[in-house]
Structure formats: C-alpha cells, structure tokens
C-alpha positions as CSV (number, residue, x, y, z in Angstrom):
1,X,-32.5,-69.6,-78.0
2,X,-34.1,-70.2,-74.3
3,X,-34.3,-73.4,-71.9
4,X,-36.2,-73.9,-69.1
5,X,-34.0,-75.0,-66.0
6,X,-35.9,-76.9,-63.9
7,X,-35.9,-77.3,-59.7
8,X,-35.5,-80.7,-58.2
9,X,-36.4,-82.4,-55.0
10,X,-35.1,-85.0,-52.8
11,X,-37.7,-87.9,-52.1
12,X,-34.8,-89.1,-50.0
13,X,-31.2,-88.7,-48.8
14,X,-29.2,-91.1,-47.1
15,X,-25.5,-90.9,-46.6
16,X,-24.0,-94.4,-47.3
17,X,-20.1,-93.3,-47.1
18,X,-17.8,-90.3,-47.0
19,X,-15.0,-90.0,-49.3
20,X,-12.1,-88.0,-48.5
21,X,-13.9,-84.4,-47.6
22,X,-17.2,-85.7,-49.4
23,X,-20.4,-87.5,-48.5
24,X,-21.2,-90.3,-50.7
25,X,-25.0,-90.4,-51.3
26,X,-27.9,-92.7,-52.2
27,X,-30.9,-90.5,-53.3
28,X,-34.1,-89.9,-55.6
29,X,-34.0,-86.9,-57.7
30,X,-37.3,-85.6,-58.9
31,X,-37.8,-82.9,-61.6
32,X,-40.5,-79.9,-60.3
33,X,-41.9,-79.1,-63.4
34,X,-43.8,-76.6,-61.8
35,X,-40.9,-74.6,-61.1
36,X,-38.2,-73.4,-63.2
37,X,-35.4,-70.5,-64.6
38,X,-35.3,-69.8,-68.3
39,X,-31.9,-69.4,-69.8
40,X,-31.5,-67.8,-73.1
41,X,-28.5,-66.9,-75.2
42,X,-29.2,-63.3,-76.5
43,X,-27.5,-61.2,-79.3
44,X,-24.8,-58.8,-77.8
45,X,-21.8,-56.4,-78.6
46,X,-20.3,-56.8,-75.5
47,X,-17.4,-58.8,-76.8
48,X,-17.0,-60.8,-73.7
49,X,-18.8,-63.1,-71.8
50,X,-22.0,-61.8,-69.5
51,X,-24.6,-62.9,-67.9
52,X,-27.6,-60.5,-67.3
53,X,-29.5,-62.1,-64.1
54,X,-30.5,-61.0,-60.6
55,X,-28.1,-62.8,-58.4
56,X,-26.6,-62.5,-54.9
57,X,-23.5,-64.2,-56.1
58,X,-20.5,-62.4,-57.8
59,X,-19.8,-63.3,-61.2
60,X,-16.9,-65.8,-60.2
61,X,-18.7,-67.6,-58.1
62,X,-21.9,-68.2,-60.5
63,X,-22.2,-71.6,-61.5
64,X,-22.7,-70.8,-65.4
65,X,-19.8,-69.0,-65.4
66,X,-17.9,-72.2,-64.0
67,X,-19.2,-73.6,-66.3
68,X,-18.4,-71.8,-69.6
69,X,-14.8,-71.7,-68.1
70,X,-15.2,-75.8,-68.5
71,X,-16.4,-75.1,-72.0
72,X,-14.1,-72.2,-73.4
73,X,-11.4,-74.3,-74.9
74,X,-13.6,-76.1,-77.1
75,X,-13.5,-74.8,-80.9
76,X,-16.0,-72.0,-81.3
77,X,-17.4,-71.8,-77.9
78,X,-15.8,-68.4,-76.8
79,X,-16.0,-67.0,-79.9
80,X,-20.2,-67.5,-79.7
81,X,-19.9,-65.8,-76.6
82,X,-18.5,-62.7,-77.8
83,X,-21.9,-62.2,-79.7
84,X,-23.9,-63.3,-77.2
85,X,-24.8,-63.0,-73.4
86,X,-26.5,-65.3,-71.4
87,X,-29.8,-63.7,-69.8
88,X,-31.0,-65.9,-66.6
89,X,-35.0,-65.4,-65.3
90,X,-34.8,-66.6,-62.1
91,X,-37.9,-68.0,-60.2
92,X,-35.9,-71.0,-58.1
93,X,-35.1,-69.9,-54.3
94,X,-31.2,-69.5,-53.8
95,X,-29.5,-71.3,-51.3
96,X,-32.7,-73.8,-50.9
97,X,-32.2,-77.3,-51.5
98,X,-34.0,-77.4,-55.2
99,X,-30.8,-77.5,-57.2
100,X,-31.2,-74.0,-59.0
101,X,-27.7,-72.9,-59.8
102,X,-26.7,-76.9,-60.6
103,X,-29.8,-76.8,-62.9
104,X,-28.9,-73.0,-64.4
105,X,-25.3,-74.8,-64.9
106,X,-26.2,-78.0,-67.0
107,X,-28.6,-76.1,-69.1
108,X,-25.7,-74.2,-69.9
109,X,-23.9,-77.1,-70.9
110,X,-26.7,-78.6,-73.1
111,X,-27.6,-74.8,-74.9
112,X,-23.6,-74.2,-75.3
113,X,-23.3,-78.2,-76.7
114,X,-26.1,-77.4,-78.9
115,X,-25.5,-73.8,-80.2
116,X,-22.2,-74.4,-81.1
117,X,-22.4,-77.8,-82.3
118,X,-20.1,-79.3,-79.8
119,X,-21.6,-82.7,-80.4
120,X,-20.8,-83.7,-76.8
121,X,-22.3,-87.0,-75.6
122,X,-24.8,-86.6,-72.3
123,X,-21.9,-88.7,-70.5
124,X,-19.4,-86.4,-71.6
125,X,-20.9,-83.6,-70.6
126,X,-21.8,-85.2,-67.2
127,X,-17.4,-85.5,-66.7
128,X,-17.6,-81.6,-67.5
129,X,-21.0,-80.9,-65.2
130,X,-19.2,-83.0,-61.9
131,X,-16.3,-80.3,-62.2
132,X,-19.0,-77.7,-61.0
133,X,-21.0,-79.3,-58.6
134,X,-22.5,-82.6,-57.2
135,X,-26.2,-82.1,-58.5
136,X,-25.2,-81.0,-62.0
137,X,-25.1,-84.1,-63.3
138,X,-28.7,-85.6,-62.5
139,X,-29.7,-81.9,-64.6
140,X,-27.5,-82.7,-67.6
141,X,-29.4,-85.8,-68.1
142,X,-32.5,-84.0,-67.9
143,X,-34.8,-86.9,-66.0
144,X,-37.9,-86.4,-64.8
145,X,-36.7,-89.2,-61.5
146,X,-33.5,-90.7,-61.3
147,X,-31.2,-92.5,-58.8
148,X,-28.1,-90.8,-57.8
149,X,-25.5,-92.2,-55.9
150,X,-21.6,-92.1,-55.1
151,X,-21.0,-87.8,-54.7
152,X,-23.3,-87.2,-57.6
153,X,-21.8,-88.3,-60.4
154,X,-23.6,-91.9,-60.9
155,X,-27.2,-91.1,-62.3
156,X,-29.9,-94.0,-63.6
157,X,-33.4,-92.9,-64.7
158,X,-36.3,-94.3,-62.4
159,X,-39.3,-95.1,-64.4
160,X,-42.4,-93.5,-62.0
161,X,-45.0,-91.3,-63.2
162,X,-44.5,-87.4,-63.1
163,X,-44.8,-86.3,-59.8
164,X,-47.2,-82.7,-59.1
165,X,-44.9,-81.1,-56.2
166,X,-45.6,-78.4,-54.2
167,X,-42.9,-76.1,-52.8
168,X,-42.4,-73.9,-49.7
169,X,-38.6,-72.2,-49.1
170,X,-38.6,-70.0,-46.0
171,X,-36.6,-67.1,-46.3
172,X,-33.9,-68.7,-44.5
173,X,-30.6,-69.2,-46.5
174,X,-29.0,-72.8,-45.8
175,X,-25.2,-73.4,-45.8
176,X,-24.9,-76.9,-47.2
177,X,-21.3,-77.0,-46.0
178,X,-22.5,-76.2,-42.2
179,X,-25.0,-78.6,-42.8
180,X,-23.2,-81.8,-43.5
181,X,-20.3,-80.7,-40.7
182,X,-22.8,-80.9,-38.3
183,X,-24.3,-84.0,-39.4
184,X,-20.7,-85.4,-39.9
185,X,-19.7,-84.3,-35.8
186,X,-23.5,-85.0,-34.1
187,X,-25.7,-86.8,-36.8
188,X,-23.2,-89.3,-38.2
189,X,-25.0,-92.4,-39.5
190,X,-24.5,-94.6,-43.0
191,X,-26.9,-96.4,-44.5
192,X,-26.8,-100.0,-45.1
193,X,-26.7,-101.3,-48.4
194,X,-29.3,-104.0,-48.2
195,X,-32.0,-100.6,-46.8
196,X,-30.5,-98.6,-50.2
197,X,-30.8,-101.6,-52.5
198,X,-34.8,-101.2,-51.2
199,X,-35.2,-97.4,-51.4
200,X,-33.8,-97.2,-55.1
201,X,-36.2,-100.0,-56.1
202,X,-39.3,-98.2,-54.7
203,X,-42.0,-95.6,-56.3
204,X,-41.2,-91.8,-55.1
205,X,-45.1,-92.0,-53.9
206,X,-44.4,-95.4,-51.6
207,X,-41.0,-94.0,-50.3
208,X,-42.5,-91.0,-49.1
209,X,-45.9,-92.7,-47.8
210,X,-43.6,-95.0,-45.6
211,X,-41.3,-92.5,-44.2
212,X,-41.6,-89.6,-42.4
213,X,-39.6,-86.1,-42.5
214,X,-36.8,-87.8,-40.5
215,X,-36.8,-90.7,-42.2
216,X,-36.5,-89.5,-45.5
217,X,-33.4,-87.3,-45.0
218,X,-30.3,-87.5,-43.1
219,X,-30.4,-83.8,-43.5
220,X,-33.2,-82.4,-41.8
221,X,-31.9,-83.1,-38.2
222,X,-28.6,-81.3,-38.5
223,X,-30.0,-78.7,-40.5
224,X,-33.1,-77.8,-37.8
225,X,-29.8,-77.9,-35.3
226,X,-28.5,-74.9,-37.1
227,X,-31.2,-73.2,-38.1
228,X,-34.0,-73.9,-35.2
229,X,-36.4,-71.5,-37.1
230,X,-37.2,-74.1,-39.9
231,X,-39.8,-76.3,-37.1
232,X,-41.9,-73.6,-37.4
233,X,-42.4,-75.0,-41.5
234,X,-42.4,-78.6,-40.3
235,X,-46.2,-80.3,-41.4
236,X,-47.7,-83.2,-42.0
237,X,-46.9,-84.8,-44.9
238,X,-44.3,-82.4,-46.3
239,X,-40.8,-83.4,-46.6
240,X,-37.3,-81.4,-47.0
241,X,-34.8,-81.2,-49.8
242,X,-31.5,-81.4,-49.9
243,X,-30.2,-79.5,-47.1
244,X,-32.6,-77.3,-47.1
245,X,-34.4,-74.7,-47.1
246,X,-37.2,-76.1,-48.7
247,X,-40.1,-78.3,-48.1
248,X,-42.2,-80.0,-50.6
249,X,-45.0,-82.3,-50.7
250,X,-46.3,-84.9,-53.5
251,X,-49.8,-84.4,-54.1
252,X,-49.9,-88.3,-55.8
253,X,-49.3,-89.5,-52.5
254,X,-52.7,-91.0,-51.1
C-alpha cells in the first residue's frame, strides 16, 4: 500500500483579488514527475494513529494528520488506523514552493478513500482537501497541468504535454504568510481579467518563453524583499514557485 506524492510548480502566479484575509489566485499547476514523496500505509500495533517520517513539523501541525482528523468520522477509517501507520519518504524540500505537505495530504486522502472503501468522489474529497490547505486540491485531482483559480479550490485540467522540470530549493526556508503581507503592503497589484482569460488559454512552454521571472509571479518581488539572499539563485531562464524557495526551469522550452 504506497503512493507517490508528487512536487508541483507554478508556470505562473497572478493575484486577481483578495478575499477577506486570502488572496484569490489565477495560476498553472504543473506536476514534477521527477520529484516526489512515497506514502505507504504499513502494518502496526500501535493502536493509534502514527506517522513514521523525518519532519521539522510537530505532529499537530503535519498536514496528514489534518487530514485524517477530516477523515476519522467516516465508518472504518480510524479503526484502519489502529492497524496501520502511515510511513512518509520524503525527497520534496520543506517550506519551498513545490507543494510537498499539500501533495503528502491529498495522497492521504486518495490511499485512506481507497483502503477503506470510502467511495468518495474526487470533488468530494476536494471539499475535504480545501479544509487543509489552498494547494491540496490541484493534488487530489492528481493532474499532470491544471488551472487553479479563486483561493485554490477551483481546478480544470490543461491539456499540454508533460513538462521535464528541473528544480533548485536553496536552503532558505520561505514564510508564505510573510510573503504575501509584503506583497499585500508594497507589491499590491491584481490582474486584469481579460490578461488571465490569455494566460489560462496558453501552453506552460509559451507562457514561460514570453515572460520573464518577474513576469511570471507576483511572488518573486516581495519574496527577494524578504529574503535578499535568493538573487544570488536568480538565472536565465529559470523561474520561481510559489512563494518560494524554489526555482525551476522547463527543459521543453526552446
């Protein structure tokens, strides 16, 4: 019983609105194949639930665990757990734009629907996955590209080939909430919906051959403004994800 849990990058990130204490977004998410945790669900006689992983997070805090709080109630889902832990091999960077605890999360929810025959829709689980977090979604729908808009929660598959990324995190750990304050008090800028109606119609490989690392994401700025060390990774023709702090390139891009 094992899953990979695939990264994801950002072709691009543009905030179109803010909601309340959120920012609504219009993005493209893009599954790195090359680049993923496995999850399995191993026998145990712990009686309660675990998860064995090497994690800089407390148990509380650990995205799976929000996660099989969401899930408990349903018939036969802590009981499973008694038997089994959760074992989590990481490889994806922490704190680093590429989506790893939102990915370890919904392939919680798709192992847990499966395993104990939940028979929960992927749009049911996707009401369950935007309790946890804002990227879970696009993971529990398990896309190689989509379109995601609103705080997360709206994902449509993009037809476009399968992209070969290449990813660099500096060792510098990103607080997205620090982030997008900054960008909300000295980067504040929406945009319009005519320029997102033309960004979610476009190939990954044409968005990012048009744009540059500005361009591409309304993140970058305030995120270099906080952490002035992350220039010193800024190249030609590699772009950054999420809020950071990772950089990736598309070697389809010609």
């Amino acid at each position: 019983m094992n899953k990979k849990s695939y990264a994801k990058v950002n072709v691009f990130l543009k905030i179109s609105d803010k909601r309340d204490s959120y920012h609504e977004l219009v993005s493209r998410f893009v599954r790195v194949h090359s680049l993923y945790d496995t999850i399995s669900f191993v026998k145990s006689s712990r009686k309660a639930f675990d998860i064995i992983g090497d994690f800089s997070c407390n148990m509380e805090s650990n995205t799976v665990y929000k996660a099989y709080n969401l899930l408990k109630e349903f018939a036969g889902v802590e009981e499973f757990f008694k038997s089994h832990s959760v074992e989590i091999e990481k490889n994806i960077p922490e704190f680093a734009g590429l989506g790893g605890g939102s990915s370890n999360a919904a392939t919680f929810l798709i192992m847990t629907n499966k395993y104990c025959n939940l028979n929960l829709s992927k749009d049911e689980l996707c009401k369950i996955a935007v309790k946890i977090g804002a990227d879970v979604p696009f993971f529990v729908y398990e896309y190689d590209s989509a379109n995601v808009t609103g705080i997360g929660e709206i994902v449509e598959r993009f037809d476009e080939e399968i992209l070969n990324i290449d990813t660099i995190t500096p060792n510098i750990k990103c607080n997205t909430g620090e982030i997008f304050k900054v960008f909300r008090e000295n980067f504040y800028k929406q945009i319009s919906k005519n320029e997102a109606e033309k960004l979610l119609k476009m190939k990954s490989v044409e968005i990012l051959y048009n744009l540059n690392i500005k361009e591409a994401n309304d993140l970058y700025e305030p995120a270099i403004s906080v952490y002035p060390e992350l220039k010193e990774y800024t190249k030609k023709d590699w772009f950054f994800s999420g809020s950071g702090s990772s950089f990736f390139k598309v070697n389809n891009v010609k």
